[in-house]
Each structure stands twice: as structure tokens, then as C-alpha cells.
N, C-alpha and C positions, 0 to 999 in steps of 0.2 A: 498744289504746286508750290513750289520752294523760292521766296524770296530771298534767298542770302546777299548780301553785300560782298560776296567776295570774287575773285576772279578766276572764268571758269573756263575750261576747256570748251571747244565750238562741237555742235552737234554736226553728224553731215547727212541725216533724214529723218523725217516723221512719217510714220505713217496713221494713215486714217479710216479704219473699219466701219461698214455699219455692223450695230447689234440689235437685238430683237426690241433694245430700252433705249435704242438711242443711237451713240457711238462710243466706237473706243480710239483715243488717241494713243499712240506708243509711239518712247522717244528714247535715246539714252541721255540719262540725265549724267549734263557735265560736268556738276559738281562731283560728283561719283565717280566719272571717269578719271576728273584730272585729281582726287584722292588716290587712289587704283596705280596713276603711274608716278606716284612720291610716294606713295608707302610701301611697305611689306603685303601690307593682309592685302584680300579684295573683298568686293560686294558686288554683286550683281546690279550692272548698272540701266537694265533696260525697266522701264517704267511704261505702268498701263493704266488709262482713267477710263471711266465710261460716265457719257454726256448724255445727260435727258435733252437737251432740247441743243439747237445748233449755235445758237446765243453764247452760248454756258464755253460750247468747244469754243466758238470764236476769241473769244476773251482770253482763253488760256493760249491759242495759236497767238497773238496778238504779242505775247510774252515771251515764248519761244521762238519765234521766227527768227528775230533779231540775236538768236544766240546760232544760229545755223552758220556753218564755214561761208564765206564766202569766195565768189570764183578768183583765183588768179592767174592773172596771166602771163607769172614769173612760173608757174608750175602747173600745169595740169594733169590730177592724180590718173583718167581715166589715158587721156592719151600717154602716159609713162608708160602705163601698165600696157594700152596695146604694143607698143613700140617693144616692151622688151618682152611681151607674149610673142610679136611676132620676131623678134631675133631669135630665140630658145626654140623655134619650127623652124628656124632657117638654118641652124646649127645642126640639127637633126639630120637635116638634107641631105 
């Protein structure tokens, strides 16, 4: 996982597999994202590890957690989108 010094775009999930060796964590990594929207080119910014033992994942959640969006409560993305999913069914009417 990537220590850079620099300042990154917030992630807004992880998720967490099990695998036959362990686990797999998968994130997008925001340095890549916020590269992705100042540049031209892209990279594919979803990222996947797999952890032998739970120790190993914990350590790396412990690093990325604190890069996750956090809630606010000047915006919330989930009730936006109901609110105008549900105008766009009411339009329809």
C-alpha cells in the first residue's frame, strides 16, 4: 500500500472478501482517482490485496479507513439521489 505525502481524494468504500489464502481487501486508491480527474490519461483506480492472516488486513484498514469520505450533514449523497430518483417517477405520472 502506498504512503505518499501528498493529498488525496477521499475513498467512499472498501470492501472485504474472504479467499481460499486468506482475504482480499479492494479499494480505490485515491491517489489515482484524484490523478484521474487533473489529468488527461486515466488508470484504473480499483485496487486488490490478499491477506494471509487478519493481523496483516488489519494494519492496512487501519491506514485506509481514515482516508474514507466522511458523513455530512451539509450534503447527503444517498438522500440527493432518492429525492431526485423520486421527482424523475413523479414527472413520469
Amino acid at each position: 500500500m502506498r504512503d505518499d505525502p501528498v493529498l488525496v481524494a477521499n475513498m467512499d468504500c472498501i470492501e472485504i472478501k474472504t479467499a481460499d489464502n486468506g482475504f482480499v481487501l479492494s479499494y480505490k486508491d485515491p491517489v489515482i482517482v484524484k490523478q484521474n480527474a487533473e489529468n488527461d490519461g486515466w488508470q484504473d483506480p480499483y485496487r486488490s490485496r490478499v491477506y494471509n492472516t487478519p493481523e496483516a488486513l488489519a494494519a492496512d484498514l487501519t491506514k485506509l479507513l481514515p482516508l474514507m469520505k466522511q458523513h455530512s450533514a451539509e450534503r447527503n449523497e444517498a438522500q440527493d439521489y432518492a429525492a431526485e430518483l423520486n421527482k424523475a417517477f413523479a414527472e413520469q405520472d
